[in-house]
C-alpha positions as CSV (number, residue, x, y, z in Angstrom):
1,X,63.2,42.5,61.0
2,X,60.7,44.3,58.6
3,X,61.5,48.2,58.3
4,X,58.0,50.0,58.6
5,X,57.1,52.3,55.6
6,X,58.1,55.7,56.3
7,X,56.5,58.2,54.1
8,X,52.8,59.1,54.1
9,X,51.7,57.4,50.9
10,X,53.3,54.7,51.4
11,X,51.3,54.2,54.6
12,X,48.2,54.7,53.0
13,X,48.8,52.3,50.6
14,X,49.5,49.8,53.3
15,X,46.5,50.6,54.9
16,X,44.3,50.5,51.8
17,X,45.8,46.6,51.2
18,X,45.0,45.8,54.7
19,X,41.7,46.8,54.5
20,X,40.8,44.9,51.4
21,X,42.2,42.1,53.2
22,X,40.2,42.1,56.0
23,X,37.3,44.5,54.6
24,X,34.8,41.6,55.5
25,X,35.7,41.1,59.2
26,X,32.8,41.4,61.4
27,X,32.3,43.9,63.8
28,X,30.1,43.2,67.0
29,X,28.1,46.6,66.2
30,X,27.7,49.1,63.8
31,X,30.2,52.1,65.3
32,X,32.4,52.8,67.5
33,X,32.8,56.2,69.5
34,X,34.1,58.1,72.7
35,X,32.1,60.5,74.1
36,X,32.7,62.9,71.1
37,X,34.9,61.3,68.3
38,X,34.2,58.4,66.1
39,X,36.8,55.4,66.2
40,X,38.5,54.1,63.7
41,X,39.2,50.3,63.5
42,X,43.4,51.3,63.5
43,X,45.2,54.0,63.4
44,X,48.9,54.2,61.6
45,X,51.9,56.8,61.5
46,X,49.6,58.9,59.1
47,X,47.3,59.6,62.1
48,X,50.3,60.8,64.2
49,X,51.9,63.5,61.7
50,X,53.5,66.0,62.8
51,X,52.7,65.2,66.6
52,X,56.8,65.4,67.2
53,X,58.5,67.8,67.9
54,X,56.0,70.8,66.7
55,X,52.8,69.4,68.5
56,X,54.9,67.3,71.3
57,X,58.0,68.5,71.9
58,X,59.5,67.4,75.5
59,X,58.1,67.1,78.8
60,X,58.6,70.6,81.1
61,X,59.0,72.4,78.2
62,X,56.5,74.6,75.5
63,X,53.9,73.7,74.8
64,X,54.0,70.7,77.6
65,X,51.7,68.0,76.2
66,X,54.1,65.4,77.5
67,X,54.4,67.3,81.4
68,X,54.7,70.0,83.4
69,X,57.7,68.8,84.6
70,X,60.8,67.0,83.3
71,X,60.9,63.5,84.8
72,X,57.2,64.2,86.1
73,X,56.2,60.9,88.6
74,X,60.4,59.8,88.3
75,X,60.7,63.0,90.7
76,X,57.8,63.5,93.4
77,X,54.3,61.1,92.5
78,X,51.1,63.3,92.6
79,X,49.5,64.3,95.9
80,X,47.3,62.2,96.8
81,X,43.5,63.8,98.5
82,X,40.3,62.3,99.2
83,X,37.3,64.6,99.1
84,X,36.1,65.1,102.5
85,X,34.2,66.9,105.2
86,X,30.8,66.6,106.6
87,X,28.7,67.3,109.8
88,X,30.1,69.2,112.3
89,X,33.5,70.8,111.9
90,X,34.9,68.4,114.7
91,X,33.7,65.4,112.5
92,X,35.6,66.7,109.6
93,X,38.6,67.3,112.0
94,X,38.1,63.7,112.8
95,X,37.8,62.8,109.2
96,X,41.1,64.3,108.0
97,X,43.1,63.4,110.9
98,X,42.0,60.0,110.0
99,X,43.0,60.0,106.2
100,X,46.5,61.9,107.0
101,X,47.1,59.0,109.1
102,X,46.3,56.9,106.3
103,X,49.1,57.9,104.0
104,X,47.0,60.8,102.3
105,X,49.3,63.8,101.2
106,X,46.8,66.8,101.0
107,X,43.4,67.7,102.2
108,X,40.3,68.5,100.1
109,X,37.3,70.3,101.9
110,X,33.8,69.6,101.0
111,X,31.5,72.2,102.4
112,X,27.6,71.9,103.1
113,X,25.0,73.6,100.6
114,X,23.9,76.5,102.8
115,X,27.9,77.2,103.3
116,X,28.3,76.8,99.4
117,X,25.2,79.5,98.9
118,X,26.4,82.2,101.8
119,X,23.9,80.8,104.2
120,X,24.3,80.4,107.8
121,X,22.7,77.1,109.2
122,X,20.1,78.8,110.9
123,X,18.6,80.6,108.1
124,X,15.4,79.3,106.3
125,X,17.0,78.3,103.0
126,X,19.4,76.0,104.8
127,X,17.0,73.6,106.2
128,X,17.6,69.9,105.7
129,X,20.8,70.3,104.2
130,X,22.9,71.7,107.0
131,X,26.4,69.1,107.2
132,X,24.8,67.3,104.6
133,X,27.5,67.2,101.6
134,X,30.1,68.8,103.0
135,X,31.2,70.2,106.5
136,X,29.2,73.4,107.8
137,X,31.4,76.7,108.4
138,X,29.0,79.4,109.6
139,X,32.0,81.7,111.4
140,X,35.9,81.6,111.6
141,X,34.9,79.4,114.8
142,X,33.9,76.7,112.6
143,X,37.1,77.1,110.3
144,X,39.1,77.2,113.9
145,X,37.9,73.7,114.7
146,X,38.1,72.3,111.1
147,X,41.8,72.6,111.4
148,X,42.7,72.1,114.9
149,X,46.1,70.0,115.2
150,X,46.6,70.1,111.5
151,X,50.0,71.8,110.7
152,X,48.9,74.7,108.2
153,X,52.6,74.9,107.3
154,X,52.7,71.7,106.2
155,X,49.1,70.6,105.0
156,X,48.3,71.7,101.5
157,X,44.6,72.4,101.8
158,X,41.9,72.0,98.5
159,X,38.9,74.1,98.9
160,X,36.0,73.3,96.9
161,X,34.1,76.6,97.3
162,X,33.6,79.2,94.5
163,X,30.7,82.0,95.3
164,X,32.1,83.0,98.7
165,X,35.4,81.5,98.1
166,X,37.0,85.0,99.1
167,X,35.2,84.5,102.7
168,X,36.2,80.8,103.1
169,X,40.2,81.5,101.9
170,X,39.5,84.8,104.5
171,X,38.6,82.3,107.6
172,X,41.6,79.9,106.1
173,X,44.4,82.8,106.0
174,X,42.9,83.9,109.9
175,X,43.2,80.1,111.0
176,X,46.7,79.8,110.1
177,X,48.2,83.4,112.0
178,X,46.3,81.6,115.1
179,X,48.5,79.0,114.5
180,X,51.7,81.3,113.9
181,X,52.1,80.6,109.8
182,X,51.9,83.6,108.2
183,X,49.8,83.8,104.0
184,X,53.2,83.6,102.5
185,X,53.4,80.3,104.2
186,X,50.2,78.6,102.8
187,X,49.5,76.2,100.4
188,X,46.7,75.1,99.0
189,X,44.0,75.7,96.1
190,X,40.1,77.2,96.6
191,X,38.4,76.8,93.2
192,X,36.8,80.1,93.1
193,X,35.3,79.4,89.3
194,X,31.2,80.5,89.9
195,X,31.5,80.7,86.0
196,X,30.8,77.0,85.8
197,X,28.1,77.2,88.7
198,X,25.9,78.9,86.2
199,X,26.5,75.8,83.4
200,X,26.7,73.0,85.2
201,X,26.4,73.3,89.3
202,X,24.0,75.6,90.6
203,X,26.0,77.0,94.0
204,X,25.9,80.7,92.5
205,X,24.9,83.9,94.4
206,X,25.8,86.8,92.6
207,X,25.5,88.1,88.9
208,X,28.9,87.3,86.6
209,X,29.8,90.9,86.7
210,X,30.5,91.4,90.6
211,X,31.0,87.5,90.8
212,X,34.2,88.3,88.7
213,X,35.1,91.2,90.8
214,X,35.2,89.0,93.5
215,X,37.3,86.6,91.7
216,X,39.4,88.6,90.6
217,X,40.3,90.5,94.2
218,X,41.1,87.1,95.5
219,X,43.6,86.5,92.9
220,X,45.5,89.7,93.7
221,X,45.6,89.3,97.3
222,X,46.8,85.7,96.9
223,X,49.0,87.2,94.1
224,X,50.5,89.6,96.9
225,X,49.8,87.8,99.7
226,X,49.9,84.1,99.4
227,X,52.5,83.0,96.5
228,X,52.5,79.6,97.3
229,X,48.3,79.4,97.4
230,X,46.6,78.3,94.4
231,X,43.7,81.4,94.1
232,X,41.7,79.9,91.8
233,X,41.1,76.3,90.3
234,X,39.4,75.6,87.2
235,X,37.1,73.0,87.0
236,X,35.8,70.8,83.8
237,X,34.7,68.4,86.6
238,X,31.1,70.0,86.9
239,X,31.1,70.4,83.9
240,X,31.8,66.8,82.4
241,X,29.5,65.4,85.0
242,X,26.8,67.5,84.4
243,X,26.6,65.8,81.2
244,X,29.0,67.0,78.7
245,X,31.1,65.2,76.2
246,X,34.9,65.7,76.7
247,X,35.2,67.9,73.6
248,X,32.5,70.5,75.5
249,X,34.7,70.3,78.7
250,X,37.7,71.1,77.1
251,X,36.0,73.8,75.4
252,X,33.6,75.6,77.9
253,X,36.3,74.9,80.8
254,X,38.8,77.3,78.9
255,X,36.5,79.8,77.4
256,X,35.8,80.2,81.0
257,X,39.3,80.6,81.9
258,X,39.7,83.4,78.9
259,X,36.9,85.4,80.8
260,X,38.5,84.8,84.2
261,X,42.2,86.2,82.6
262,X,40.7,89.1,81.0
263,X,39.0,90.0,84.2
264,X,42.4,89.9,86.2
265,X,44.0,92.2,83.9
266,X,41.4,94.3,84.0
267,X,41.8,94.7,87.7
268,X,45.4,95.3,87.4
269,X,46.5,91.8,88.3
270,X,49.1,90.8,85.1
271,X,48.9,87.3,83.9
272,X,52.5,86.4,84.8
273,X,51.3,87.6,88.5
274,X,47.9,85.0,88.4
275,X,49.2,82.6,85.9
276,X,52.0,80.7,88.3
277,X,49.4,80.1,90.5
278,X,46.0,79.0,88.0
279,X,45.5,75.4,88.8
280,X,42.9,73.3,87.5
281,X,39.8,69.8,88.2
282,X,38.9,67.7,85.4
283,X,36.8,65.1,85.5
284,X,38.2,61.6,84.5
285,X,35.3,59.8,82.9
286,X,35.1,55.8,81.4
287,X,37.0,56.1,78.1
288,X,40.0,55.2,78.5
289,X,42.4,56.2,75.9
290,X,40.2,59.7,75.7
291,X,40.8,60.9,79.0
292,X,44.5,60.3,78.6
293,X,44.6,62.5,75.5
294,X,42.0,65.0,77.0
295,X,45.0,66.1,79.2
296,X,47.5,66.0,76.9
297,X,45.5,68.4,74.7
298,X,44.6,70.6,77.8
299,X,47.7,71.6,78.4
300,X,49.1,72.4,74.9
301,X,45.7,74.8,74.3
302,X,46.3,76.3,77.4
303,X,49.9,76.9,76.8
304,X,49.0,79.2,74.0
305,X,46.9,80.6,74.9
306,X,48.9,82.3,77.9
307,X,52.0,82.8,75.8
308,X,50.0,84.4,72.5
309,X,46.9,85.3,73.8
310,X,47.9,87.2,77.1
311,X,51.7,87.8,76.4
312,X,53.2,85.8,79.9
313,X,56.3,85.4,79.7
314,X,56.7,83.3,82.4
315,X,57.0,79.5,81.5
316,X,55.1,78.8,84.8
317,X,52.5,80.7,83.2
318,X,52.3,78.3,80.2
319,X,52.0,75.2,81.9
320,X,48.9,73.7,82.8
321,X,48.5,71.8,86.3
322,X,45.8,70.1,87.4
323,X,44.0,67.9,90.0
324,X,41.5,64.9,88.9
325,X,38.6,63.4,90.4
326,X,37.3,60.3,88.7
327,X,34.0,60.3,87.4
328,X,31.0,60.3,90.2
329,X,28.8,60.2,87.2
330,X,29.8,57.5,86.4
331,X,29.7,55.3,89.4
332,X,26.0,53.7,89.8
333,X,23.8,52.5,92.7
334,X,23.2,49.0,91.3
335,X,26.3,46.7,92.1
336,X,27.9,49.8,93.8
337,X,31.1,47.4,94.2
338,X,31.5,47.7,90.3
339,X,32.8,51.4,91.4
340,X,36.1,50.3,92.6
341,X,37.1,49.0,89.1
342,X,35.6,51.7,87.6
343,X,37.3,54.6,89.5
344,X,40.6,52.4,89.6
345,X,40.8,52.8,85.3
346,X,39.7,55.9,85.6
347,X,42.8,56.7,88.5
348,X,45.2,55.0,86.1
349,X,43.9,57.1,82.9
350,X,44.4,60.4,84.7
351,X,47.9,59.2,85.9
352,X,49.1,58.6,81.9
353,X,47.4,61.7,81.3
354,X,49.8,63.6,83.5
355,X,47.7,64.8,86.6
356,X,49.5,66.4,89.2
357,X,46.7,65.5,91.9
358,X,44.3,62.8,92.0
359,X,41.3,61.8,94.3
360,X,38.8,58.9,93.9
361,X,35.2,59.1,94.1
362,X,34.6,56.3,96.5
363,X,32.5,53.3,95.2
364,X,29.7,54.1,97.5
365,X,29.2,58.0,96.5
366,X,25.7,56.9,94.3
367,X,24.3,55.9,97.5
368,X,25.0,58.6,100.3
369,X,28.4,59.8,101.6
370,X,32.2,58.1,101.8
371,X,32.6,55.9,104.6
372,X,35.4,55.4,106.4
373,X,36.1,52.0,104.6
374,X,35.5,53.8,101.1
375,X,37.9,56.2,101.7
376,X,40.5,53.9,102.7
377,X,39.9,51.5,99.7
378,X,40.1,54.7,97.4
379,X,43.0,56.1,99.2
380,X,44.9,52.2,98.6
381,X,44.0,52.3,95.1
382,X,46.0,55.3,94.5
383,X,48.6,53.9,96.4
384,X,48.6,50.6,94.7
385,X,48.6,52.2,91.4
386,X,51.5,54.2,92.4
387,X,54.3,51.7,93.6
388,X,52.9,48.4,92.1
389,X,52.1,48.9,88.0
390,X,54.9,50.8,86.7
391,X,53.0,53.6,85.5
392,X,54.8,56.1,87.4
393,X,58.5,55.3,86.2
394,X,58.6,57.0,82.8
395,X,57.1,60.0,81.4
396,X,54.2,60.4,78.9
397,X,54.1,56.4,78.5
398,X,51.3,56.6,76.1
399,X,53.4,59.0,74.0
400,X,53.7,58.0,70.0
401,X,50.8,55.6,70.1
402,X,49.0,56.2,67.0
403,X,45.7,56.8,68.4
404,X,46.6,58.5,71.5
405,X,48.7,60.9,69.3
406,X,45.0,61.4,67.0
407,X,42.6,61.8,69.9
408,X,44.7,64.8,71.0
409,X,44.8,66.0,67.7
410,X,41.6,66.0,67.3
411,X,40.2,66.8,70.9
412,X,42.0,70.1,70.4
413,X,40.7,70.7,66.7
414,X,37.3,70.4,67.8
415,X,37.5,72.4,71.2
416,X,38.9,74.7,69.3
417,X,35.6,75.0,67.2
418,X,33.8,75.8,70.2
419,X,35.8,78.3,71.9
420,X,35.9,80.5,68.2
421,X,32.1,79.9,68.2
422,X,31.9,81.6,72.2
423,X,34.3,84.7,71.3
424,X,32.0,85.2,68.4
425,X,29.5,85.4,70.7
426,X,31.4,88.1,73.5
427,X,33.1,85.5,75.3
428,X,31.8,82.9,77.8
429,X,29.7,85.4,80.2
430,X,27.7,85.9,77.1
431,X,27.6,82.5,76.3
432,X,26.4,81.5,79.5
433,X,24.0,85.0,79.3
434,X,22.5,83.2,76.2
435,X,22.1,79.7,77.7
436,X,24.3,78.4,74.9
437,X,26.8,76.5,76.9
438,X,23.5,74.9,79.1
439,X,21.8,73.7,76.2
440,X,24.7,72.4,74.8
441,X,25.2,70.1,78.0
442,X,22.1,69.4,78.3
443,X,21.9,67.9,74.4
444,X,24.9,65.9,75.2
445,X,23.7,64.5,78.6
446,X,20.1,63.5,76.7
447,X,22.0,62.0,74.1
448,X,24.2,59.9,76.4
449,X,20.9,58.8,78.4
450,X,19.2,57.8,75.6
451,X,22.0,55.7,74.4
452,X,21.9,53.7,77.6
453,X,18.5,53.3,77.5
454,X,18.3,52.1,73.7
455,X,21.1,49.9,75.0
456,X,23.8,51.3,72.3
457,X,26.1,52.3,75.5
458,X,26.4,49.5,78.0
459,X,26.8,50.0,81.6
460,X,27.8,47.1,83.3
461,X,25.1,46.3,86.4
462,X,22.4,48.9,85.3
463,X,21.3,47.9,81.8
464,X,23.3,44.5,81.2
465,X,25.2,42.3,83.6
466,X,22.4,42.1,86.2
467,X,21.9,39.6,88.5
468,X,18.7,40.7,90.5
469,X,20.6,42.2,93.7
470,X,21.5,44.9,92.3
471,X,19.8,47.0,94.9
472,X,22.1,45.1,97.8
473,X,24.2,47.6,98.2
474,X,26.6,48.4,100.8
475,X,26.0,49.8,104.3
476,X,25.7,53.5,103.8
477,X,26.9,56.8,105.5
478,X,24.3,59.2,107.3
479,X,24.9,62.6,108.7
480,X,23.2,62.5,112.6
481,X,20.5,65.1,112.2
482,X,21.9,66.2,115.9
483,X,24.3,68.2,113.7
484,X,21.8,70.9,112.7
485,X,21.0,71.1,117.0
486,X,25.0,71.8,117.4
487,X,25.6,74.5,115.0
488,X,22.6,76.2,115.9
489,X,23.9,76.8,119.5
490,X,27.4,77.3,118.4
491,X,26.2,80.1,115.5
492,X,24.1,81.7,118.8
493,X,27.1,81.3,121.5
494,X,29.2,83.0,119.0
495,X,26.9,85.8,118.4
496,X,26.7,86.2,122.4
497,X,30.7,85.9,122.5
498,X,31.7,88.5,120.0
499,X,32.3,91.8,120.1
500,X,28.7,93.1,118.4
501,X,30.3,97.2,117.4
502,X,33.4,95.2,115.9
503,X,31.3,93.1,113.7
504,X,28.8,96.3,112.5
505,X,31.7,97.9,111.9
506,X,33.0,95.9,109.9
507,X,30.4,94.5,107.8
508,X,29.4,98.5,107.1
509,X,32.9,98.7,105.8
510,X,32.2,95.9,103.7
511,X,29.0,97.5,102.2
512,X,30.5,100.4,101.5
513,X,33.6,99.2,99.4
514,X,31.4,97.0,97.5
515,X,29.3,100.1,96.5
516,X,32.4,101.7,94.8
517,X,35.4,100.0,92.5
518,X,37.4,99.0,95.4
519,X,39.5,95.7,96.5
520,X,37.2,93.4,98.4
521,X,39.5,91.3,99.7
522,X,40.4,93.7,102.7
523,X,37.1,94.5,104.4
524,X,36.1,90.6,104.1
525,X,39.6,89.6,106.1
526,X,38.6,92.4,108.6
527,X,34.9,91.2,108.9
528,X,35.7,87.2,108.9
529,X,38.4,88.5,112.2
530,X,35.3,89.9,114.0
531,X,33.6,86.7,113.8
532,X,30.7,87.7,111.3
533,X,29.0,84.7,110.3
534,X,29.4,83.6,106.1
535,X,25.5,84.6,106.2
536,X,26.2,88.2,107.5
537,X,28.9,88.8,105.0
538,X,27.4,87.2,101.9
539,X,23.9,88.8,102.8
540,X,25.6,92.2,102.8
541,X,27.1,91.1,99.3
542,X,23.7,90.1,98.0
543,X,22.4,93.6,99.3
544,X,24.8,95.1,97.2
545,X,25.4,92.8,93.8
546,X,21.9,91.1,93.6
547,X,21.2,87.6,93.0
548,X,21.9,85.9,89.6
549,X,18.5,84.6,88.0
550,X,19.4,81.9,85.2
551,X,18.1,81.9,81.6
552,X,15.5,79.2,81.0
553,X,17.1,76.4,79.0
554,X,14.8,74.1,77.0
């Protein structure tokens, strides 16, 4: 057997001889690159300097590129959720009855536009969209319903809901003393990141300022209240599928974060109080071998920044965990059965990247909703990848390889240049102020179009590979229109049913706390108890904070 060269010039030299070797081997285009980085042809030891121990170190310990935890999937696999939640709050009762039957281990809550914007389903601003993506929650009724017959104690429960986030969590914590589990005894996650609404999403209400206040007054009660509740999740996912390169979610996604800590401390919550409990969504998009090292480079900048940047102590602190959801922009209308490949590399690229929860966009999301069908093939994908390919059985299997060890290099190094340009600008409220971060996203989305319409970047089914049915797509999911008709008489029986003083009462408390410097998180508890509706409380809030009007972004 051969001994490999083991000093950096020698390498090189290697590498210079090989190439005048094979200097004149064809290549079937002109470049190669991922969404951000160009790709060389091979990479050797030199590419992989110094990646162990200073950059790699061990899994479950500083700064955890290789894990959160020591034997990671040899221990406990990741849980395992399927987005859902639609119509009615007894459909989505129906819904995740069904998946937990199914072998799902957790539960992630999709909510309807108007309930993402602070809208009851009766107001003006919520028509034709009432149930639409997501399950509509107008009162702690609705919550009530949502969860009726699921354990609390034993159901950890994803939230995707940011501007009234503090309402929603509110309902969730009064749902689960109905059932006898006290806060301390929930677990869970509600993303409660608006800062990424403003970039990438749209579902903002209020201006960054009191948007943060909010924030941050949910992540001391949960601080408090619920330890074993996630009080904020921090998503790239918008972000990447809003158009950005991986690079720019990296980047923007922890600049955010930076402006999330800072506003913590500044309301008295220390960062070994919130940082236990920070968990993040990333998107996991086509390119392979990127995605893997995306995460791996995620959780090393984030380590240090918690240790250096905001002095925690804690090692729970340091270490990054985070949910993925593969790529919906990615997954196309034509040959929609394409998607269950796609989504399944995507699955097994977050897995070797270290996820610690994982849930599939189903192959038929281009077209409407998940049917039930989707959501069982996504939720047996997971479960095939799992037990059947090995992938689970060490850690950090993709550890040492040349290129993976380079593309986390060099995701870092250049997320990195991004964040330095944001603080040079006041930090990502500024940035996002500016439309900086927008038009940034925006370049790279226009960029990526273009390429698949020049056809430089192939998509399998949409601009080669096409057969002429690409249109014959699956049967689809439709919400029944009837479910605007039900929550419209339950939002009025309610109002007849509750006590009309308690609710004043309340919401003038609420109104008045949000006029001065004080917690938030107390008078929303007390007004979600009297059964005011999310438009009663959030329309107080608006009264209050205003409504956030976006820079125009060309």
């Amino acid at each position: 057997m051969v001994s490999p060269p083991d000093n950096r010039r020698d390498v090189e030299a290697a590498r210079a001889a090989w190439e005048a070797r094979t200097g004149k081997a064809r290549n079937r285009r002109e470049s190669f690159r991922t969404s951000a980085l160009d790709v060389e042809a091979i990479y050797t030891p030199v590419d992989s300097a110094g990646a162990f121990p200073d950059n790699l170190g061990f899994p479950g310990e500083y700064p955890f590129t290789r894990g959160v935890q020591p034997n990671m999937y040899r221990g406990r696999l990741w849980t395992m959720r399927q987005y859902a939640g639609f119509g009615t709050p007894a459909e989505t009762n129906e819904r995740f009855r069904y998946l937990l039957d199914q072998g799902q281990t957790g539960l992630s809550t999709a909510f309807d536009l108007p309930t993402q914007l602070g809208y009851d389903s009766d107001d003006r601003h919520a028509l034709g969209e009432v149930g639409k993506v997501g399950v509509a929650i107008d009162s702690l009724r609705d919550m009530e319903i949502t969860f009726r017959d699921i354990p609390l104690d034993k159901v950890s429960t994803s939230m995707t809901i940011n501007a009234p986030a503090a309402v929603l969590v509110a309902m969730y914590v009064a749902v689960g003393e109905q059932q006898g589990v006290p806060p301390a005894a929930l677990t869970g996650t509600a993303q409660n990141d608006v800062l990424k609404e403003y970039v990438a999403r749209g579902t903002y209400i209020f201006p960054p300022g009191p948007t943060l206040r909010l924030s941050a007054d949910l992540v001391g009660y949960c601080a408090n209240e619920m330890p074993r509740f996630n009080s904020i999740s921090i998503s790239g996912y918008h972000i990447r599928d809003a158009g950005s390169t991986a690079v720019q979610e990296i980047a923007f996604t922890l600049a955010n974060a930076i402006a999330y800590g800072e506003t913590f401390v500044a309301r008295g919550v220390e960062p070994d109080a919130w940082g236990p409990r920070v968990s993040w969504i990333f998107n996991t998009h086509n390119n392979f071998f990127e995605e893997v090292a995306k995460f791996r480079a995620l959780r090393k900048m984030w380590a240090g920044i918690m240790r250096n940047r905001f002095e925690a102590t804690d090692p729970r602190s340091w270490a990054l965990r985070t949910h993925s959801q593969t790529g919906g922009s990615t997954l196309t209308a034509q040959q929609p059965i394409n998607n269950i490949v796609r989504a399944a590399y995507q699955a097994m690229a977050a897995v070797l990247g270290g996820v610690q929860s994982l849930a599939l966009s189903t192959f038929d999301e281009a077209l409407a909703l998940p049917t039930d069908e989707a959501q069982r093939i996504a939720l047996r994908t997971q479960q095939v990848l799992a037990n059947e390919t090995g992938v689970a059985d060490t850690v950090d299997p993709l550890g040492g390889s040349y290129y993976v060890e380079s593309l986390t290099t060099r995701l870092e190094e250049e997320a990195w240049r991004y964040i330095r340009q944001i603080e040079d600008m006041g930090g990502a409220v500024a940035a996002i102020d500016s439309g900086f971060i927008q038009t940034e996203i925006a370049r790279a989305a226009y960029e990526t179009q273009r390429a698949i319409e020049d056809g430089d970047q192939t998509i399998v089914g949409v601009n080669s590979f096409t057969d002429g049915n690409e249109d014959q797509g699956p049967a689809i999911f439709r919400v029944d229109d009837r479910v605007v008709g039900e929550q419209h008489t339950a939002l009025a029986a309610i109002r007849q049913e509750r006590n009309a003083e308690d609710v004043s009462a309340a919401l003038s408390e609420l109104m008045s706390v949000a006029q001065s410097d004080g917690d938030l998180m107390p008078p929303i508890l007390r007004t979600v108890k009297a059964y005011a509706t999310t438009g009663e409380i959030c329309g107080v809030l608006r009264e209050v904070f205003g409504e956030y009007e976006p820079p125009t972004v060309i």
